[in-house]
N, CA, C and O atoms as a GROMACS GRO file, in nm:
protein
  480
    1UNK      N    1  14.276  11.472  11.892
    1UNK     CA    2  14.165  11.548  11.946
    1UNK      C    3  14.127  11.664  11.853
    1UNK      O    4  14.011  11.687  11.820
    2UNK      N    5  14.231  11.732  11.814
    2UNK     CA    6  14.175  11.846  11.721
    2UNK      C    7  14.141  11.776  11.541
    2UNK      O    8  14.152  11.852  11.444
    3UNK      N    9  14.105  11.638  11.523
    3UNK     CA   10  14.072  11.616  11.417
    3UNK      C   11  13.936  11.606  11.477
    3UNK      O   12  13.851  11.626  11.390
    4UNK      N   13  13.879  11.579  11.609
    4UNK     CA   14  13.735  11.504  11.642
    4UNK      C   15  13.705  11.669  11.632
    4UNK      O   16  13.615  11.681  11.548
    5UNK      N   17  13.745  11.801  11.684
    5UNK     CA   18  13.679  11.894  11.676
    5UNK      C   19  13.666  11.996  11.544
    5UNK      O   20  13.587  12.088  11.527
    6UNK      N   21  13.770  11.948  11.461
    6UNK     CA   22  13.763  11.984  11.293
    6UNK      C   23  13.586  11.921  11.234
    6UNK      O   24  13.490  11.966  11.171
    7UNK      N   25  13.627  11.791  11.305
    7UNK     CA   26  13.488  11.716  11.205
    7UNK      C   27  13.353  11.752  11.308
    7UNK      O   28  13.250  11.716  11.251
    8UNK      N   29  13.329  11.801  11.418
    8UNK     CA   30  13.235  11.862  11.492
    8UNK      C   31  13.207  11.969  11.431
    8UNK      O   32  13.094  11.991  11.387
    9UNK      N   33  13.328  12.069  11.418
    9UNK     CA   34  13.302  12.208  11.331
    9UNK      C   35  13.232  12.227  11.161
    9UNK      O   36  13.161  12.312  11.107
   10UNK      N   37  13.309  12.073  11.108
   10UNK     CA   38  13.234  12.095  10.984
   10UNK      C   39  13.132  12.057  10.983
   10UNK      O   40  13.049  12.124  10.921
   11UNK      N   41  13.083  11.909  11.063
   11UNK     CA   42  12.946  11.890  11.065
   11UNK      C   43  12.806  12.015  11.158
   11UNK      O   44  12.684  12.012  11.168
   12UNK      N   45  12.884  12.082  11.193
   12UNK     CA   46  12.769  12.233  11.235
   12UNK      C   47  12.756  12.317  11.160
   12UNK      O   48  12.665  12.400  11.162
   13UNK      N   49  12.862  12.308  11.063
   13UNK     CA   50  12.866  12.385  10.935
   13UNK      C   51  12.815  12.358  10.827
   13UNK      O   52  12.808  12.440  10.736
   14UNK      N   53  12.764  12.221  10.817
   14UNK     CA   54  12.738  12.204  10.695
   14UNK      C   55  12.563  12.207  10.692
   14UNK      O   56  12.488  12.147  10.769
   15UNK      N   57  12.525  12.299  10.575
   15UNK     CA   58  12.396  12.326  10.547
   15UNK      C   59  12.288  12.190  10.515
   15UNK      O   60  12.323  12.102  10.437
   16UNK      N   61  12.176  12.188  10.573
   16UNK     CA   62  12.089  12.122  10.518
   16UNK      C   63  12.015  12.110  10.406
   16UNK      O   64  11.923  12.191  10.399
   17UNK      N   65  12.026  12.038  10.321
   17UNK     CA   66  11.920  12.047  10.154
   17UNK      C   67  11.817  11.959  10.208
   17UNK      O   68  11.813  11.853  10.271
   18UNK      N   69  11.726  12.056  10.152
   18UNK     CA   70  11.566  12.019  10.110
   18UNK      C   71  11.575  11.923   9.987
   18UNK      O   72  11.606  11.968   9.877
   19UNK      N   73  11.557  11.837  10.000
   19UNK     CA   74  11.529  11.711   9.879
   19UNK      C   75  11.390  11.613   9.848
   19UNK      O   76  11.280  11.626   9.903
   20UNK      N   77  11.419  11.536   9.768
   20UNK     CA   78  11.339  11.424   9.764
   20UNK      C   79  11.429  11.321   9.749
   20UNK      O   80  11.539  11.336   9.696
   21UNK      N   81  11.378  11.193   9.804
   21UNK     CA   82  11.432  11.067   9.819
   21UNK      C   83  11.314  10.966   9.764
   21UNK      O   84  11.196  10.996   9.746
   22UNK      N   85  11.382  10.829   9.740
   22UNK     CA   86  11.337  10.727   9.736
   22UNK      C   87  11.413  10.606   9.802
   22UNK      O   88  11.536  10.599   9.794
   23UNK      N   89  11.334  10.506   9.869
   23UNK     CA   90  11.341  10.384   9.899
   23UNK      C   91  11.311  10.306   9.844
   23UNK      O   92  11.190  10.285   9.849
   24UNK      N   93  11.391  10.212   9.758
   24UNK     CA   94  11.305  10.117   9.681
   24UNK      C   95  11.345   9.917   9.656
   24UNK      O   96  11.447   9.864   9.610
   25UNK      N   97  11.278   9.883   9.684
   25UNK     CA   98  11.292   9.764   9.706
   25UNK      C   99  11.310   9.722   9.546
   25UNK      O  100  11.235   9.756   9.454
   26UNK      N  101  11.429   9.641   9.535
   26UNK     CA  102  11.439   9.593   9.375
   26UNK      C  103  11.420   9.477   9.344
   26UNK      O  104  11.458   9.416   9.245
   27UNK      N  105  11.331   9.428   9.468
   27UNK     CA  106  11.267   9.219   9.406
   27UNK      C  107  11.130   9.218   9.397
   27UNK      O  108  11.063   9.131   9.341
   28UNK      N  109  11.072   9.353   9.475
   28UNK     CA  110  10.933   9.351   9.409
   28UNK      C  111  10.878   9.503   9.362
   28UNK      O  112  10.758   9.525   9.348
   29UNK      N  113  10.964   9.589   9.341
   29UNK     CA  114  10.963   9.697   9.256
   29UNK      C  115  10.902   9.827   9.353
   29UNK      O  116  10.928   9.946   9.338
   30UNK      N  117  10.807   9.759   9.466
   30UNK     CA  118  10.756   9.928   9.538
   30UNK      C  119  10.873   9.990   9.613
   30UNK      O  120  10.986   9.954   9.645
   31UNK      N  121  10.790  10.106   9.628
   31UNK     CA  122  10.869  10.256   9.600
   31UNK      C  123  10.802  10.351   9.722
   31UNK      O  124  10.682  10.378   9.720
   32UNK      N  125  10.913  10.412   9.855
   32UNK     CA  126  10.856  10.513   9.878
   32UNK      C  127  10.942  10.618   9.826
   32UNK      O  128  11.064  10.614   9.810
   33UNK      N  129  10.828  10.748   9.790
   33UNK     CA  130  10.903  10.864   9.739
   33UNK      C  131  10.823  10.954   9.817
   33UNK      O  132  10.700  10.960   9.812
   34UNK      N  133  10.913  11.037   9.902
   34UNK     CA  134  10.884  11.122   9.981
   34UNK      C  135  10.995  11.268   9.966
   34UNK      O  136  11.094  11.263   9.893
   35UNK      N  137  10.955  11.413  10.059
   35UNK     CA  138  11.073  11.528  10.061
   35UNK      C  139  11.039  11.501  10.236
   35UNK      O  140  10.956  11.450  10.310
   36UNK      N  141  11.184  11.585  10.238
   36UNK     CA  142  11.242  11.658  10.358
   36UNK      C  143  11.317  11.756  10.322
   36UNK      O  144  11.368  11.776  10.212
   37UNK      N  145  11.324  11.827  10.437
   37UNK     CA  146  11.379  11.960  10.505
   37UNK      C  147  11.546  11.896  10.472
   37UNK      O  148  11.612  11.942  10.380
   38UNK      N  149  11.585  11.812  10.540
   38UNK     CA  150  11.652  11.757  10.566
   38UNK      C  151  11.708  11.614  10.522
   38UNK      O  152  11.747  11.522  10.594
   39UNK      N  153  11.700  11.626  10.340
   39UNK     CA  154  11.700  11.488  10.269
   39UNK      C  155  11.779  11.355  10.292
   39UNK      O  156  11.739  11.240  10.277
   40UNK      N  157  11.906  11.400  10.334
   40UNK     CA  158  11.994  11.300  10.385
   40UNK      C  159  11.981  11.274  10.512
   40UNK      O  160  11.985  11.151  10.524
   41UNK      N  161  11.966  11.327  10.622
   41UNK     CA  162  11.906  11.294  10.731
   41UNK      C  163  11.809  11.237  10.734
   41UNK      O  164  11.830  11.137  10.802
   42UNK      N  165  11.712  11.239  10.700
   42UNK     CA  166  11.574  11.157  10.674
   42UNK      C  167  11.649  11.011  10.625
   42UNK      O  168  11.668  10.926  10.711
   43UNK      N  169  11.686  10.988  10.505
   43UNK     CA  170  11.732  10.872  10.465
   43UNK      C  171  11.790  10.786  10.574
   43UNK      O  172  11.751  10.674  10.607
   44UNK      N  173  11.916  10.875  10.636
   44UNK     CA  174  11.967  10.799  10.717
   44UNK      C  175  11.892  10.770  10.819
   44UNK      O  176  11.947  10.666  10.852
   45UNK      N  177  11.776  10.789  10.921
   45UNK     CA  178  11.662  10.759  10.978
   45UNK      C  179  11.624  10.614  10.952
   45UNK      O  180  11.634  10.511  11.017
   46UNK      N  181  11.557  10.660  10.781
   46UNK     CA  182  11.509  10.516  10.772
   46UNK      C  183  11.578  10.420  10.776
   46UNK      O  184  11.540  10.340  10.863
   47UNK      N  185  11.670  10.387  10.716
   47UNK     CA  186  11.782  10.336  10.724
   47UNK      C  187  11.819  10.217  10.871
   47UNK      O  188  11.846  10.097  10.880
   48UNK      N  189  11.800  10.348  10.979
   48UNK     CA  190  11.883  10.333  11.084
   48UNK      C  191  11.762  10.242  11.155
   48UNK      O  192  11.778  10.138  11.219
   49UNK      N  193  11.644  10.306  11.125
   49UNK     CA  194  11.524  10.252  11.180
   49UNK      C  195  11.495  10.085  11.147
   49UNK      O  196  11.453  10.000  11.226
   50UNK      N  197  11.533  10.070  11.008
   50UNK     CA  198  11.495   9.934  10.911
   50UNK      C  199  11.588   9.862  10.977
   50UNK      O  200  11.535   9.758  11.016
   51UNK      N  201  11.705   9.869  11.008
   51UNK     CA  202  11.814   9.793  11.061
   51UNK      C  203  11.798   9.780  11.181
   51UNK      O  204  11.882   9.708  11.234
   52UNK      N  205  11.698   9.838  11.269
   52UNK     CA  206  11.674   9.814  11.426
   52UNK      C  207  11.536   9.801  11.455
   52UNK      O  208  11.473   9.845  11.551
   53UNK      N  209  11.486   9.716  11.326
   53UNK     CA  210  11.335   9.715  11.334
   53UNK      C  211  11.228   9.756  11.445
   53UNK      O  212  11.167   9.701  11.537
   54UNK      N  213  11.242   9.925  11.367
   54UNK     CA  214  11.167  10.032  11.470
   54UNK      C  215  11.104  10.097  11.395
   54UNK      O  216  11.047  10.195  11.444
   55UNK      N  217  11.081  10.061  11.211
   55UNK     CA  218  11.044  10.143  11.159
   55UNK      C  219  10.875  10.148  11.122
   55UNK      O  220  10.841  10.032  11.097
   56UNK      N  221  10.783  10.222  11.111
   56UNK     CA  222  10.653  10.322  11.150
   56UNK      C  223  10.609  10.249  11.016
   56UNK      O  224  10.495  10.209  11.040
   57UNK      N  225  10.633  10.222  10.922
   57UNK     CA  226  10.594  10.162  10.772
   57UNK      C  227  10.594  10.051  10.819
   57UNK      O  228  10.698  10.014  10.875
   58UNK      N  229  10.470   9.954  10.811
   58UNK     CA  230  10.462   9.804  10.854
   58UNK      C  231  10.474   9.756  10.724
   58UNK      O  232  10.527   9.645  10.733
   59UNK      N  233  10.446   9.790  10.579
   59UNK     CA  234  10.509   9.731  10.495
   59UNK      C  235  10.615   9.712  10.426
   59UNK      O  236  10.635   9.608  10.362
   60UNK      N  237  10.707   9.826  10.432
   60UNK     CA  238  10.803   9.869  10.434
   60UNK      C  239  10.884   9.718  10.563
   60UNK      O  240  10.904   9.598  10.542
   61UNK      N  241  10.897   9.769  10.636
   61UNK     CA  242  10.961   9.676  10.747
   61UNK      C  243  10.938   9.526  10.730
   61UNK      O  244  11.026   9.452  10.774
   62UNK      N  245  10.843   9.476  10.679
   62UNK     CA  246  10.774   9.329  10.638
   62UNK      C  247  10.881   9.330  10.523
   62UNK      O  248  10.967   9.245  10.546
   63UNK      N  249  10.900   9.386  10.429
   63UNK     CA  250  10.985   9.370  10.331
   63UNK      C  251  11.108   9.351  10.392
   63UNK      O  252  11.158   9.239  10.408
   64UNK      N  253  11.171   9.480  10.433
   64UNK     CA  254  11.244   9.447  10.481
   64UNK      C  255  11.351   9.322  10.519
   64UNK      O  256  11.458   9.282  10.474
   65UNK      N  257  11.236   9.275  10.658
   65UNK     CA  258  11.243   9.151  10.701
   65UNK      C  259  11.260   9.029  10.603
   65UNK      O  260  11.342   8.938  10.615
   66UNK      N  261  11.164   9.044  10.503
   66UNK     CA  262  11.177   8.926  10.402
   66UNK      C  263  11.276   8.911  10.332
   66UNK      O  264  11.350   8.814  10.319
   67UNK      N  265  11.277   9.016  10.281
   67UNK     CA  266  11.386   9.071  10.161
   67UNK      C  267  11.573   9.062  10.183
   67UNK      O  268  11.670   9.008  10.130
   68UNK      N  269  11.541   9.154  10.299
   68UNK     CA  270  11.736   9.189  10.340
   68UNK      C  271  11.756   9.293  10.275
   68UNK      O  272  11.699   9.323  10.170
   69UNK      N  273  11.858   9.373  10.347
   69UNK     CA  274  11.939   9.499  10.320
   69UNK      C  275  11.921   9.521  10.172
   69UNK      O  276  11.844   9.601  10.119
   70UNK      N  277  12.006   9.438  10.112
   70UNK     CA  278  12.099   9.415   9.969
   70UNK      C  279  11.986   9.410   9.866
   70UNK      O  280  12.015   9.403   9.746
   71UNK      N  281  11.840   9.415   9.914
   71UNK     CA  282  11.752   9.454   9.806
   71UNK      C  283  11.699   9.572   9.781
   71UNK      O  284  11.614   9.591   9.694
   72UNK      N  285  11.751   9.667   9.867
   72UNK     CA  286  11.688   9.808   9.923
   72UNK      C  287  11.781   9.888   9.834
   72UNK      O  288  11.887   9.842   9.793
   73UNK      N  289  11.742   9.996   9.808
   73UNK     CA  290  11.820  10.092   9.709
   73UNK      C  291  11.750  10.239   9.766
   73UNK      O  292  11.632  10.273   9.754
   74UNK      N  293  11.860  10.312   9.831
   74UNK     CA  294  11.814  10.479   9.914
   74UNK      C  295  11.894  10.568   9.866
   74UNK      O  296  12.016  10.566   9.886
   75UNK      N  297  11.830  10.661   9.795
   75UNK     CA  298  11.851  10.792   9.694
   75UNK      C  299  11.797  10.893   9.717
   75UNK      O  300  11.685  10.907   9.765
   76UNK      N  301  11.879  10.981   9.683
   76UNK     CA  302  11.804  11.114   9.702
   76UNK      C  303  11.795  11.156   9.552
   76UNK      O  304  11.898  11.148   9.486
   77UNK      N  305  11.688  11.198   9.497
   77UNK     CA  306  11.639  11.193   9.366
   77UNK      C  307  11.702  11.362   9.336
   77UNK      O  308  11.792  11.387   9.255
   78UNK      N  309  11.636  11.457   9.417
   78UNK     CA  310  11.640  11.590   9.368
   78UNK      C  311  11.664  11.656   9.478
   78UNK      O  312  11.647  11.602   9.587
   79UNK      N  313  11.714  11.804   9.460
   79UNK     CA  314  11.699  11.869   9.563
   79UNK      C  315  11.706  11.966   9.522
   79UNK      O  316  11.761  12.002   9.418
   80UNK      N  317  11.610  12.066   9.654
   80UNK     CA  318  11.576  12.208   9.631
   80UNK      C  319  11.669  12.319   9.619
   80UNK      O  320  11.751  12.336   9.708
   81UNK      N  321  11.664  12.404   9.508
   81UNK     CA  322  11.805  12.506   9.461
   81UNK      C  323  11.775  12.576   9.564
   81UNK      O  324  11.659  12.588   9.604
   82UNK      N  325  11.875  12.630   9.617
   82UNK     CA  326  11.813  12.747   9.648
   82UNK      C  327  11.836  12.873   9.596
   82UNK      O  328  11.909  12.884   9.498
   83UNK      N  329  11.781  12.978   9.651
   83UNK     CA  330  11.723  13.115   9.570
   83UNK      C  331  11.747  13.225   9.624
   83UNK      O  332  11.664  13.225   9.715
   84UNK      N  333  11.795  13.307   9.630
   84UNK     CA  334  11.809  13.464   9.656
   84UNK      C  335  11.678  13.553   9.681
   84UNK      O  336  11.660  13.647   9.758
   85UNK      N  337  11.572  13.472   9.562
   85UNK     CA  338  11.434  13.561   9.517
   85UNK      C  339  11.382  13.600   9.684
   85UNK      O  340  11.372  13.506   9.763
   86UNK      N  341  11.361  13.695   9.714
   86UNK     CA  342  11.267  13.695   9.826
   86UNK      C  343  11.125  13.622   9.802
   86UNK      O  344  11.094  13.559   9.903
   87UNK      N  345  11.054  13.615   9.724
   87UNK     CA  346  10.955  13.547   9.690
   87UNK      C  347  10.923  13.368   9.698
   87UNK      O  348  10.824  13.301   9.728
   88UNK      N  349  11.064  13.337   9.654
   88UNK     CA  350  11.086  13.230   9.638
   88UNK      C  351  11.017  13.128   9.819
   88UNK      O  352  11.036  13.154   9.938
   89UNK      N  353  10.962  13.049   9.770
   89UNK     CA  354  10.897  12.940   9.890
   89UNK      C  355  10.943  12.783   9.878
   89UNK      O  356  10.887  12.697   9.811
   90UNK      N  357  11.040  12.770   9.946
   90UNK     CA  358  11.154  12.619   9.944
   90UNK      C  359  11.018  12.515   9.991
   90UNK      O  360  10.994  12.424   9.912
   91UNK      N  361  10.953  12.523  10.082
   91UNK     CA  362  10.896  12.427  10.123
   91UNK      C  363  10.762  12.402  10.010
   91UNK      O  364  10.671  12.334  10.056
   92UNK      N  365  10.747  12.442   9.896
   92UNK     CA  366  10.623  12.530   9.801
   92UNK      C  367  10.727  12.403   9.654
   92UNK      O  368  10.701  12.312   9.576
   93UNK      N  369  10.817  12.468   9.689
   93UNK     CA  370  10.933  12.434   9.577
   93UNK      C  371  10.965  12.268   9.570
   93UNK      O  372  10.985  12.196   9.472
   94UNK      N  373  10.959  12.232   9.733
   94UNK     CA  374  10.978  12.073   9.756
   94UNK      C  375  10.883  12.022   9.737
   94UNK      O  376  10.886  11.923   9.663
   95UNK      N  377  10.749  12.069   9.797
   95UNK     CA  378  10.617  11.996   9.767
   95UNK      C  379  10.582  11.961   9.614
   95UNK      O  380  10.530  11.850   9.600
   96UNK      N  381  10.604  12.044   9.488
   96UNK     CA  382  10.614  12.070   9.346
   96UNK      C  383  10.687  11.946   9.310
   96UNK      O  384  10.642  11.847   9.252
   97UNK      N  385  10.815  11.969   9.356
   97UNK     CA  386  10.964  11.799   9.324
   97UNK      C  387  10.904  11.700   9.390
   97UNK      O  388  10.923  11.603   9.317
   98UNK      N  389  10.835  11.659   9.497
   98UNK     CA  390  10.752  11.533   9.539
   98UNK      C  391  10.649  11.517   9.427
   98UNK      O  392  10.656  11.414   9.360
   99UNK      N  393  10.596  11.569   9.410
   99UNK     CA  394  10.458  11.563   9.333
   99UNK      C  395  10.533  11.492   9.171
   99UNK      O  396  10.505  11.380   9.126
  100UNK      N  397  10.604  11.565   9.124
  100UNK     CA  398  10.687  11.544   8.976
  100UNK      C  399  10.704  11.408   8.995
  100UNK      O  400  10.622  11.327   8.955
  101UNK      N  401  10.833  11.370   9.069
  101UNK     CA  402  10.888  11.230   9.107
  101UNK      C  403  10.812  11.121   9.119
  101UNK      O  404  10.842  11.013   9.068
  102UNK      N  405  10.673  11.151   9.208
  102UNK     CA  406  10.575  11.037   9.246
  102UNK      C  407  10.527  10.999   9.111
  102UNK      O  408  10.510  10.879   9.092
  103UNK      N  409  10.500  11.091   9.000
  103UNK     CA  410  10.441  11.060   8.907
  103UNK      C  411  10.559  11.011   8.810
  103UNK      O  412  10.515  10.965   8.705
  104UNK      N  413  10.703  11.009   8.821
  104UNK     CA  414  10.790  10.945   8.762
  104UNK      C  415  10.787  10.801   8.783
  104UNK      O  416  10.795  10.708   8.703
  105UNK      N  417  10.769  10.806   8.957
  105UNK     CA  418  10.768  10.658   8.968
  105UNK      C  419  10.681  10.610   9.070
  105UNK      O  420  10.644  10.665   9.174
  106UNK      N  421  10.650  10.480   9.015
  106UNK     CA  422  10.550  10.432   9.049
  106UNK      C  423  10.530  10.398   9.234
  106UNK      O  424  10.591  10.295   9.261
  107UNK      N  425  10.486  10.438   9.313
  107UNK     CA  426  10.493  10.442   9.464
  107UNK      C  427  10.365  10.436   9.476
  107UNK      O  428  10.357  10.490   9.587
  108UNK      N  429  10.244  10.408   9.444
  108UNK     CA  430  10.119  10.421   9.462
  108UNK      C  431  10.058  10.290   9.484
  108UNK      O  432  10.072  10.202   9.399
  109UNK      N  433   9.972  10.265   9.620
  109UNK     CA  434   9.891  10.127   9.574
  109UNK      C  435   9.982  10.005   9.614
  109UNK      O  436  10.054  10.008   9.714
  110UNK      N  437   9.974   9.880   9.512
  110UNK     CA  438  10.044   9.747   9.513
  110UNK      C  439  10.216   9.832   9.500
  110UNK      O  440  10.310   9.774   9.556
  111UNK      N  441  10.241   9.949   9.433
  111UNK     CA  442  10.335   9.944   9.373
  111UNK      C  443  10.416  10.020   9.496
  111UNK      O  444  10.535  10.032   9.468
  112UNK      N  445  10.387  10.066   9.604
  112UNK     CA  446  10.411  10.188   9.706
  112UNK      C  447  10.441  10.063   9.870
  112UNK      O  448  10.436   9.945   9.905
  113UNK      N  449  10.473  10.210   9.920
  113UNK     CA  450  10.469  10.233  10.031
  113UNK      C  451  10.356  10.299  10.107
  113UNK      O  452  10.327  10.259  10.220
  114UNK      N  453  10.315  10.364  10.071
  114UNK     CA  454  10.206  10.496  10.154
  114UNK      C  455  10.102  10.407  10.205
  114UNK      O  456  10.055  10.310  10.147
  115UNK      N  457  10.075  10.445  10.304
  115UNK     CA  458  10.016  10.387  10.417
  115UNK      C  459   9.913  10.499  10.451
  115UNK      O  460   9.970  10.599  10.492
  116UNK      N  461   9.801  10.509  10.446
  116UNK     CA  462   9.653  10.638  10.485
  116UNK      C  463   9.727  10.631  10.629
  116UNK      O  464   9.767  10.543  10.706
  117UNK      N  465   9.723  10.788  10.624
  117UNK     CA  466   9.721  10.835  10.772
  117UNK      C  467   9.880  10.853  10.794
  117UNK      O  468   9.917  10.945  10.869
  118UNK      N  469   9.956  10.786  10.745
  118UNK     CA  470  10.105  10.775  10.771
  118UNK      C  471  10.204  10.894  10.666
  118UNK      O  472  10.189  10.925  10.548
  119UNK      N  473  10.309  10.939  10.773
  119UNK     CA  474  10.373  11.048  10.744
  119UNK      C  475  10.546  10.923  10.712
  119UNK      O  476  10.592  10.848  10.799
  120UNK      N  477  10.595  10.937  10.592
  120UNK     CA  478  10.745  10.892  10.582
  120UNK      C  479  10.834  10.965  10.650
  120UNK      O  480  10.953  10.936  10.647
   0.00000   0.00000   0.00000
């Protein structure tokens, strides 16, 4: 019992990183690249979602379906330092590392995920 409340304590303890991630399918190359507040949490979402086909991306999930697990590849690319600066703006800072990444890799169009209107 006091190991289930060790690992309760550390998981309340442990801080959230602001990141960017990618999802990427490796038999036909598209790519979502998105940030969160909460980079590893988010991942695990999709994840959890794709495996209980519930997930909000209808192309994404079509792959999925076609594809299987074992073609999917989920990373967290970068994540936001953080800063002391009072000035400093994390959510300013993540939007900047999405923007970089998307243009690293290709997620746009035939080559993507992004869906008009749709939030990852």
């Amino acid at each position: 019992m006091t190991n289930n409340k060790a690992l309760k304590r550390q998981y309340l303890e442990t801080t959230t990183r602001a990141g960017v991630y990618a999802i990427r399918n490796q038999i036909t190359g598209r790519a979502l690249v998105a940030g969160s507040t909460n980079v590893q949490g988010t991942l695990n979402r999709h994840h959890f979602e794709l495996r209980h086909s519930q997930h909000r991306n209808t192309r994404l999930a079509q792959d999925w379906v076609e594809h299987g697990e074992n073609s999917f590849l989920f990373e967290v690319l970068d994540r936001v330092k953080p800063s002391e600066d009072p000035a400093f703006n994390a959510a300013q800072e993540l939007d900047m590392l999405v923007s970089l990444w998307r243009q690293e890799i290709p997620c746009h169009g035939a080559l993507g995920y992004d869906e008009p209107g749709s939030k990852p």
